[in-house]
PAMI-282478 format. One record per residue (C-alpha): residue in one letter; x, y, z. Coordinates in pm, whole numbers, padded with zeros to 5 digits, always signed. Each point is the difference from the previous one (the first is absolute). Layout:
AXYZ;...
//
This chain:
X+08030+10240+16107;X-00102+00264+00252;X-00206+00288-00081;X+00248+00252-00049;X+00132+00057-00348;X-00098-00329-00168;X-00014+00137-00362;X+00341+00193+00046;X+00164-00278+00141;X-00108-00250-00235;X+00092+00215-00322;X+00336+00061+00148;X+00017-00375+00029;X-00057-00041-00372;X+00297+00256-00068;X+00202-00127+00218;X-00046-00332-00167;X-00014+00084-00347;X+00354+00180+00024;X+00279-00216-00140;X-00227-00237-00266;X+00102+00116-00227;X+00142+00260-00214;X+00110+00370+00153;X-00001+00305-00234;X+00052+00333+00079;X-00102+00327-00133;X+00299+00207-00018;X-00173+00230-00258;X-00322+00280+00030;X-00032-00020-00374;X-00326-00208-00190;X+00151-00106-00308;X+00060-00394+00120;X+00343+00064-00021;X+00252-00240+00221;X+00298-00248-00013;X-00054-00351+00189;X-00191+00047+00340;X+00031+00373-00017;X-00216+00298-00158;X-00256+00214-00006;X-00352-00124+00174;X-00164-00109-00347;X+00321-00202-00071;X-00021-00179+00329;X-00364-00097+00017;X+00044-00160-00409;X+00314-00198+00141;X-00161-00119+00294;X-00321-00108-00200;X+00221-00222-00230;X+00136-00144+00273;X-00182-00260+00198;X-00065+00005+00340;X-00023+00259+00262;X+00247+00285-00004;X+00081+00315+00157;X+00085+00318-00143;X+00173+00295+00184;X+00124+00350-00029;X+00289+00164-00019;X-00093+00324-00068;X-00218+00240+00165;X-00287+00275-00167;X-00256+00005-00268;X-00022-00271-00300;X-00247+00186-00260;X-00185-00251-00201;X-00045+00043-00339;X-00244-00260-00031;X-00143-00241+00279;X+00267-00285+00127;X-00052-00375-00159;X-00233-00223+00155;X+00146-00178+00280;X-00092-00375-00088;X+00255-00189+00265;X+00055+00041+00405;X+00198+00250+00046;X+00121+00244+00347;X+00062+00384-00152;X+00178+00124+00323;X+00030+00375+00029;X+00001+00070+00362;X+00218+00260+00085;X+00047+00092-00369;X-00157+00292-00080;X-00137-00109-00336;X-00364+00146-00110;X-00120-00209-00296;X-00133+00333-00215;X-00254-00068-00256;X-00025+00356-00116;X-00364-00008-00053;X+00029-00162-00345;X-00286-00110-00150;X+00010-00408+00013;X+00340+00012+00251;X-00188-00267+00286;X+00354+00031+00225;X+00016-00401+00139;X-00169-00287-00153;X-00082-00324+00131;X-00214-00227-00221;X+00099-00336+00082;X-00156-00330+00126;X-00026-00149+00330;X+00335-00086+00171;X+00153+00307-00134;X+00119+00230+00263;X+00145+00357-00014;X+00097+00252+00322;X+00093+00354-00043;X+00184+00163+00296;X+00066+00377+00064;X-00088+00149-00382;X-00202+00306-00076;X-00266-00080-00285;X-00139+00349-00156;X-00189+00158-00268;X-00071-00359-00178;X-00258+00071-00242;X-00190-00325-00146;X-00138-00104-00264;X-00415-00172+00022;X+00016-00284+00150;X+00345+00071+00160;X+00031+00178+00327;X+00219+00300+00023;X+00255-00049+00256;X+00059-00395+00089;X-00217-00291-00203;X-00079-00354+00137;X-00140-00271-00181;X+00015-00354-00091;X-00048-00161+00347;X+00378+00131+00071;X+00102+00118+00398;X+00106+00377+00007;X+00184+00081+00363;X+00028+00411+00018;X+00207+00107+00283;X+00059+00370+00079;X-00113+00098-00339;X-00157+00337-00083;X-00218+00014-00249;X-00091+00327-00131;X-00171+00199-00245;X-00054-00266-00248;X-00309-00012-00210;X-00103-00218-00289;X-00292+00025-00306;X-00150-00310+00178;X-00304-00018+00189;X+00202-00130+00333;X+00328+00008+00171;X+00093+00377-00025;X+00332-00103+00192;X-00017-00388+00017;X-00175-00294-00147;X-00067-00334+00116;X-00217-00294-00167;X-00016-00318+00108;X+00333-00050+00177;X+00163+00093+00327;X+00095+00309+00126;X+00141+00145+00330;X+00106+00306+00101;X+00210+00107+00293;X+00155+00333+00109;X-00067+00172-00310;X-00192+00323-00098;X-00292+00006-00304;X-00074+00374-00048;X-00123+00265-00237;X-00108-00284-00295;X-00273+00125-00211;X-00246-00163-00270;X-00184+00201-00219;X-00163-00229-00213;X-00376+00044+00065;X-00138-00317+00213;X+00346-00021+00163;X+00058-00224+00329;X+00277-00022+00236;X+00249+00317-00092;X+00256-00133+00291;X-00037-00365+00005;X-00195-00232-00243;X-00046-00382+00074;X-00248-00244-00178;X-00023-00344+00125;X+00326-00138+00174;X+00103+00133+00386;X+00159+00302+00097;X+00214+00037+00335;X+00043+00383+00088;X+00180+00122+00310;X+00211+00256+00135;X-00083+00238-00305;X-00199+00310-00100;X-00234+00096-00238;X-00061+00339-00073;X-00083+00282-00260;X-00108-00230-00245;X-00315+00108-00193;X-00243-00078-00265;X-00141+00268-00221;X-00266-00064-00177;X-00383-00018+00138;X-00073-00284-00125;X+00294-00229+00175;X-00107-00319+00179;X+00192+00011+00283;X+00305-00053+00219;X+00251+00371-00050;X+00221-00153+00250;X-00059-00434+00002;X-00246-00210-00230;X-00076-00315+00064;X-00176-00227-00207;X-00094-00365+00043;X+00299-00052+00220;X+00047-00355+00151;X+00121+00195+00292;X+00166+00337+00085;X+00170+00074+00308;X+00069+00357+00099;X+00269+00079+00318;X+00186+00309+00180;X-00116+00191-00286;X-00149+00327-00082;X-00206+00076-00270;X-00079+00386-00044;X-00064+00319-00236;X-00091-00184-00253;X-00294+00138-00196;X-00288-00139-00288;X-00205+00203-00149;X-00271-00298+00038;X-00007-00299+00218;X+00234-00161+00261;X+00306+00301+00053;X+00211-00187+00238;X-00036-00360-00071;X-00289-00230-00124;X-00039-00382-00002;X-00241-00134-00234;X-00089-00352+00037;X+00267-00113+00165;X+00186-00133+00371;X+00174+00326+00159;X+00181-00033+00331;X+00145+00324+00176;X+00154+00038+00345;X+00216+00341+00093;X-00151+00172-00278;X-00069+00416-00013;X-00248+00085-00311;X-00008+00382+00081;X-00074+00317-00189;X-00099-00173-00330;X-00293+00175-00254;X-00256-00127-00183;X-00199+00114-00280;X-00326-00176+00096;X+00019-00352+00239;X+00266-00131+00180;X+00223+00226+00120;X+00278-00170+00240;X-00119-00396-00086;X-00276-00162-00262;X-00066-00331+00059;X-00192-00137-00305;X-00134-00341+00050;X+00326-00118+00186;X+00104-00111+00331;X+00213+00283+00160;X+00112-00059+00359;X+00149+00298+00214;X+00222-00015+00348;X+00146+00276+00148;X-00035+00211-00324;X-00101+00347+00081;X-00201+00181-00307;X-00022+00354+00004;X-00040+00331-00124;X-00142-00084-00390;X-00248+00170-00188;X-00274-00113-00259;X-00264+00233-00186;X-00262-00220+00100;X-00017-00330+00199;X+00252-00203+00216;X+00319+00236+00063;X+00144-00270+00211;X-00092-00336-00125;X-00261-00123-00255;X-00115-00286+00040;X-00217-00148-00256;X-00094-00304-00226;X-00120-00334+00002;X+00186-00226+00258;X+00248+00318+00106;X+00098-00060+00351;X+00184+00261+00215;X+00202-00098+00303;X+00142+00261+00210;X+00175-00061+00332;X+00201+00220+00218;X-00065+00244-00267;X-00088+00366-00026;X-00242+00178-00234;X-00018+00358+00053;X+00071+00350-00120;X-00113-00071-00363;X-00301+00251-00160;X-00221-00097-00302;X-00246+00242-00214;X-00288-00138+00045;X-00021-00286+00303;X+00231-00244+00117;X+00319+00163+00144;X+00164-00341+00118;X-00189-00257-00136;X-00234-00062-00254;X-00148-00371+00051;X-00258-00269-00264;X+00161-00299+00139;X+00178-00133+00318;X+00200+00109+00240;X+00153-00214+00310;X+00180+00158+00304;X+00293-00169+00187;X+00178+00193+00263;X-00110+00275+00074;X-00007+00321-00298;X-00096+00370-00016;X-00240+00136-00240;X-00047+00422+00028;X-00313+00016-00182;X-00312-00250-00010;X+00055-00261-00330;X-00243+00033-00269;X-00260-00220-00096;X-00002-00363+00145;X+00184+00247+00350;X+00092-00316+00169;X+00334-00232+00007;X-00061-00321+00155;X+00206-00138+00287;X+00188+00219+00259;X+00036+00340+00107;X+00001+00293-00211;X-00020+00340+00120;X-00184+00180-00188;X+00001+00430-00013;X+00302+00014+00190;X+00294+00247-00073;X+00321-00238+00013;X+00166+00306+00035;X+00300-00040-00245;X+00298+00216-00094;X+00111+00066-00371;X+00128-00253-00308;X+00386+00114+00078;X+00345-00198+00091;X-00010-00162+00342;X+00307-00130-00034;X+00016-00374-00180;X-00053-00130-00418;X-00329+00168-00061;X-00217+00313+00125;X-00308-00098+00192;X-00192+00207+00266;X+00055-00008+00386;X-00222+00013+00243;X-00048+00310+00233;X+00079-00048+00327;X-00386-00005+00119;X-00120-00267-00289;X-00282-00231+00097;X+00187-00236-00243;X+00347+00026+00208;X+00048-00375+00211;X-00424-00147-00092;X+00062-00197-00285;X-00021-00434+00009;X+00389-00167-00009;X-00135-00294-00099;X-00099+00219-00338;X+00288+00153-00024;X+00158-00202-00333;X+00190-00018-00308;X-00150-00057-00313;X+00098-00357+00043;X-00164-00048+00335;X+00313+00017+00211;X+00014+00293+00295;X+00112+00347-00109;X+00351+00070+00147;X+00044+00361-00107;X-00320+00282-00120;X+00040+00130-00285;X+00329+00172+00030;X+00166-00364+00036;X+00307-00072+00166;X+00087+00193+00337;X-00398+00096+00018;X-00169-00266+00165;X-00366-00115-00039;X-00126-00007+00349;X+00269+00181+00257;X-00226+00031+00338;X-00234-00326+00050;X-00252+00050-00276;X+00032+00137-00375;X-00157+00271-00086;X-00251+00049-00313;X+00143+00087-00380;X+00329+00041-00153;X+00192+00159+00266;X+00111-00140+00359;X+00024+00300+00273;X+00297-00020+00215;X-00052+00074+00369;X+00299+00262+00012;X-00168+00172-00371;X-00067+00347+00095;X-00174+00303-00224;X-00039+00325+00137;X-00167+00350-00103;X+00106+00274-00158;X-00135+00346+00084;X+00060+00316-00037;X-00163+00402-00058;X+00016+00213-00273;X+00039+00350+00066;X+00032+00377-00162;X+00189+00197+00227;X-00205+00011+00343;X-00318-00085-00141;X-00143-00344-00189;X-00071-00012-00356;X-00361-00123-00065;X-00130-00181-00276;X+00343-00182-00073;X-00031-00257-00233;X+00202-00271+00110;X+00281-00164+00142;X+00196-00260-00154;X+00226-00340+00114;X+00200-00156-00201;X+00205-00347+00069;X+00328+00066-00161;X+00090-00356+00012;X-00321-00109-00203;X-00121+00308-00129;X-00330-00044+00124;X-00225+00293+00098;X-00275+00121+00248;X-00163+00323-00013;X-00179+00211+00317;X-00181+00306+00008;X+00107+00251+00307;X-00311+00019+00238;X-00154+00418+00068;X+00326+00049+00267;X+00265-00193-00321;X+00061-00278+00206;X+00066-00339-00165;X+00053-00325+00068;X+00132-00329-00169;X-00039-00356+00218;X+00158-00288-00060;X+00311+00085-00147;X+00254-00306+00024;X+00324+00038+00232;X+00322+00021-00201;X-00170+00159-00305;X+00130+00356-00135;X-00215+00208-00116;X-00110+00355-00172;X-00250+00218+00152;X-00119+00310-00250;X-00263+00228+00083;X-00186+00181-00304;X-00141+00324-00035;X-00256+00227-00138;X+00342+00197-00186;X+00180-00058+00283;X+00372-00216+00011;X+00090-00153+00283;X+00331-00230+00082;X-00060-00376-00003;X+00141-00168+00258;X+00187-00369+00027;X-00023-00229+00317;X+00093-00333+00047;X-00266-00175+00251;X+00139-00113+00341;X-00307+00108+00241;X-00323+00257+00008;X+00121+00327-00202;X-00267+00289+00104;X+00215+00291-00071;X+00000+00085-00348;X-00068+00332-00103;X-00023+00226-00338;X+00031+00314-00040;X-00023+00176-00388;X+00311+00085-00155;X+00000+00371-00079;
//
């Protein structure tokens, strides 16, 4: 299969085939009291029919809105297909103490897909996550699923759990899980052992609170046989210790079309710790994280850790003491060709091809460039833009990337060669600059604090101070996007002003209200 969607694809395959089996039961009821009539009830009814019933079955909806859980939902112990696309339904775990929302402890050849549901406030129990649970050796397909604001008394798997078994993930959202057990790891997404298949989804907003957490606010990884990571963006997510946006300890991770942006860290690690594992990078871009002390980017340390990066960028990301972008005690190969903004720490070198080191790759902000996930784009001057290697330009199963990270209608390369990280410039992409004065009357106020931008598609912000005459000035501001442009004063008020970007604006002007 070609390198486009091969995960999505694959799991709609499975659907597609597991529809029919066997039984059909519908939920035709929001309530959680296992109440139902042959193939029809509430959720809790359907999942204990279909259990007792062998084989693979499906269960539906035919009602729309929120089914509050009393209590979590029965293990799910056979295949089973929980269609909800297009329903509606959030799964609601009301933040009671021991409510885990979906459970799946079963053994190999066991598989269960969930379509379309919402999954929030799941609160486990130790050793159960809080949102979705995965155990056994079982396959768990989770298509356009949100999972959010689940936590659990656990150590791991704030929003979902996986040990030992299968799990992919496609189109879905994991956001705002928290763990606040002290030692925690992996607030978003927690696998042990087994594989995990990601694309097409975001990570985001999910934190750990406690100092003394291991690692992984947004992703841990431990001793995975092999993770791949695709057209996926992992961001905000914060740990008040090691590894914010996603950490892989001692095992295989694979990512291609991957943003790891504007992730904090207590202490190490702030976009990506690699811990003794083999982590391989193409076209990822990693940016814009933050550490107290070393390796804001990527930390790379332990014995037999090997770091890969290819077509990838590294910039952008700040630490407390050294290390901004990476913090390296073990290996690093290049393939391709990859930015780095700030000198790597330590061992300094990565083995194999060209890496261009202290250079500005010029990027715009995390916001929506159209596409499945945000990532960043590439001002129109990048030295990234049209550099990178095609030959490097691949999937997480070694097959050519057809799409960036955006996926379809975005292509990988568009002119004749691909450029470097996440995002693939289009010849006819155009950003501008926004300008403008601020005045009092007939004469400039002086000492103005600042102007600020603000993407009212994204809600992302920049901030410039006027210069002695109030001029300002914001660059690279992408065509199509509508803005709002405030000025703020020393007790002054002044109108803000909406534009949507065609071209060059240079004309606007404030004047205080009276």
């Amino acid at each position: 299969m070609k390198g486009a969607r091969p995960l999505l694809l694959s799991m709609l395959v499975l659907c597609s085939g597991l529809k029919g089996l066997g039984a059909v039961y519908t939920v035709n009821l929001l309530t959680d009291t296992g109440s139902g009539s042959g193939n029809s009830g509430d959720l809790r009814y359907c999942i204990t029919q279909a259990n007792t019933n062998p084989g693979a079955d499906e269960i539906g909806f035919a009602v729309t809105g929120t089914i509050a859980l009393n209590s979590g939902l029965p293990n799910i112990s056979d295949s089973l297909f929980i269609n909800g696309i297009y329903s509606g339904i959030t799964v609601d775990g009301q933040n009671h103490s021991g409510t885990t929302v979906f459970r799946v402890n079963s053994g190999p050849g066991v598989t269960v897909t969930i379509i379309g549901l919402s999954v929030v406030r799941g609160n486990g129990n130790n050793p159960d996550g809080g949102g979705i649970l995965l155990r056994g050796g079982a396959s768990l397909n989770l298509i356009n699923v949100t999972v959010d604001h689940c936590t659990t008394l656990a150590e791991s798997g704030g929003g979902i759990v996986a040990s030992a078994s299968s799990l992919n993930i496609a189109g879905s959202r994991i956001t705002n899980n928290h763990l606040t057990a002290p030692g925690g790891s992996g607030a978003g997404i927690f696998v042990e052992g087994g594989t995990l298949a990601m694309r097409d989804t975001t990570v985001s907003g999910n934190s750990l609170m406690n100092s003394t957490d291991i690692g992984g606010a947004g992703i841990e990884l431990f001793s995975v046989s092999l993770a791949r990571i695709e057209n996926s963006t992992i961001n905000g997510n914060v740990n008040g210790n090691y590894g914010a946006g996603i950490r892989n300890n001692m095992g295989t991770l694979r990512m291609s079309n991957v943003t790891v942006d504007g992730n904090t860290g207590g202490v190490q690690a702030g976009g990506l710790g690699n811990i003794g594992g083999n982590a391989t990078l193409r076209n990822c871009t990693i940016s814009g994280n933050s550490v107290t002390r070393f390796g804001g980017g990527i930390y790379n340390v332990g014995n037999g850790a090997v770091l890969t990066l290819a077509n990838t960028i590294v910039a952008g990301n700040t630490s407390g003491i050294q290390a901004p972008d990476i913090f390296n005690f073990a290996t690093i190969n290049g393939l391709g060709k990859n930015i780095v903004s700030v000198q790597i720490t330590n061992s300094g070198t990565i083995n194999g091809a060209d890496t261009f080191l202290n250079v500005d790759p010029q990027m715009m902000p995390l916001t929506n460039y159209g596409g499945s996930v945000w990532t960043r784009a590439l001002a129109p001057l990048s030295p990234g833009r049209n550099i990178a290697v095609n030959a490097e330009a691949l999937d997480t199963l070694g097959q050519p990337l057809e799409t960036d990270a955006r996926g379809i209608g975005f292509p990988r390369i568009i002119e004749a060669t691909v450029d470097i990280g996440a995002f693939e410039s289009s010849a006819v992409m155009s950003a501008y600059t926004i300008s403008g004065r601020v005045l009092r009357g007939a004469r400039v106020i002086l000492g103005l604090p600042f102007v600020k931008l603000t993407d009212l598609g994204s809600g992302g912000e920049r901030v410039r101070p006027v210069n002695h005459s109030g001029h300002f000035r914001f660059p690279d501001v992408p065509s199509g996007t509508t803005v709002r442009v405030e000025a703020t004063g020393k007790g002054r008020t002044f109108l803000p002003q909406t534009v949507t970007v065609a071209g060059d604006i240079g004309n606007l002007i404030y004047i205080p209200q009276p």
